[in-house]
Each structure stands twice: as structure tokens, then as C-alpha cells.
C-alpha positions, 0 to 999 in steps of 0.5 A: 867783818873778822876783827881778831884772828886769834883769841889768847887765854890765861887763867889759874884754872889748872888742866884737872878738870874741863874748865879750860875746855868749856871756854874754849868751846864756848869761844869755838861756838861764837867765833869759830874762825879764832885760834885760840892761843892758850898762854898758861892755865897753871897761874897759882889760884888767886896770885894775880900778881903772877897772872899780870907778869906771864901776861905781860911777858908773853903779850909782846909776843903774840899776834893781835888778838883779844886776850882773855885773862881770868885769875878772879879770887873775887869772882860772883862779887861786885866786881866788874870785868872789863874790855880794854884797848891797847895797842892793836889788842883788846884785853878782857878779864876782871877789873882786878889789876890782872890786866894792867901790866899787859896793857902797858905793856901795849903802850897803854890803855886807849879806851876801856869799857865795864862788862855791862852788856848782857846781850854779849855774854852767855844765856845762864851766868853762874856766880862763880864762872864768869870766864866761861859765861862772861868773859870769853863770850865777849871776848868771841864777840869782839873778835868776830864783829862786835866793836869795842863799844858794844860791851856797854857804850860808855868808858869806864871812869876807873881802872884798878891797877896793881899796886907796888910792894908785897905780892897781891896772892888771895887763897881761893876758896874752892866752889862748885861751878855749874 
């Protein structure tokens, strides 16, 4: 059974190098009936607050889909990702507050699960690359068959939203990725 026909994808990777493209093709491997609709790789790094706007602006707009988003300064930290339910979309990404006005903007959160599966996401998971071997595999997998609750099994207790005032912008600190 086909979930989603489409797949959306936000990020701040830029278009320099093959970052976007290795998700999309990892997204292309597991769900090869998806479109993936690419929202916007120019995000600033690490201006989550930029990231949650476009998101949320765009959303409303699209088709029902799982939508990937990955702005993550905190990325190979203890910070967890996150699949989240709203309206006739599932939105995953990091547990940063990237998501969260785009989910409002769905009406609100229905449910909402940790990234705690490991059988969902690629093989080889590298620090500082978790949209290509965390968060896009899942987001293919949801939009193939999987169900909601196989990304862990039980909601999660706690969502981190954005908070008001000052814009949340953290400068990335520039990494090898594998």
C-alpha cells in the first residue's frame, strides 16, 4: 500500500555540493514511487527560524506528502529527530523547532514519535549526516508503507517549538561528512 505520493525537502545544504543529491537518491531507492518536491536548499546554515517560516509558507501549498526538513546546527548531538502527524502530512526532521510552525500550520500536531527505530534508517549512520541516513530513509519508508508508529512505537512526551523574540540563528561549523 502507497501512503504518500510525494516526498517535500527543505534544508540549509546549498546546491555546491551532492548533499541534496545523495538524499534524493536515497529517498529514490526506498520509495521510487515518490516525487520529491524540493522546497528550498538555500535555508542560511543554521537559521532554523528561517527554515520553520519557508516551511510553513510553502506547506499550506503543497500536496499531502511526508516532508523532510533538515536545518540541524546540533546535528551527531543528543538531540533526537522526530516524525510528526498533521493534518493529511507527516513532517520529520530534528526535535529543534524547524517543524513546528509548519505542523500548526496543518491544524496542529495528532501525534508525534522519537526516531528511535534503527531498522528504518540506512545501514552506515555518520555523525554529521542524519538527512541522508536518518531522516530521509524514514521519511521513504512512511511514504512507502510503513506506519506512523514503526519509527518507535510510543509518542513522544515532548516537542521543542520555536520560541518567540530574537531569531534562533547558530553559525555551523563546517564538518566532513562521509
Amino acid at each position: 500500500m502507497t501512503r504518500f505520493r510525494y516526498l517535500s525537502f527543505l534544508t540549509d545544504y546549498g546546491l555546491e555540493d551532492g548533499f541534496v543529491a545523495a538524499c534524493h537518491g536515497v529517498g529514490a531507492r526506498l520509495a521510487p514511487h515518490a516525487a520529491i518536491i524540493d522546497v528550498t536548499h538555500l535555508v542560511p546554515a543554521g537559521d532554523i527560524r528561517r527554515g520553520a517560516a519557508v516551511l510553513a509558507q510553502t506547506v499550506p501549498y503543497l500536496p499531502p506528502a511526508v516532508h523532510v526538513a533538515v536545518v540541524d546546527p546540533w546535528v551527531g548531538t543528543a538531540r533526537r529527530g522526530v516524525a510528526v502527524a498533521a493534518g493529511d502530512s507527516v513532517f520529520v526532521g530534528p526535535d529543534n523547532g524547524l517543524l513546528s510552525w509548519a505542523v500548526a500550520a496543518c491544524g496542529g500536531a495528532a501525534r508525534a514519535f522519537s526516531l528511535t527505530n534503527s531498522g528504518l534508517w540506512l545501514n552506515r549512520v555518520t555523525a554529521t549526516f542524519h538527512g541522508r541516513d536518518i531522516f530521509m530513509p524514514v521519511a521513504a519508508h512512511l511514504a512507502t508503507d510503513a506506519e506512523l508508529t514503526a519509527v518507535n512505537g510510543g509518542d513522544a512526551a515532548r516537542r521543542i517549538g520555536l520560541p518567540a523574540g530574537a531569531p534562533v540563528t547558530i553559525t555551523a561549523v563546517p564538518q566532513t561528512i562521509p
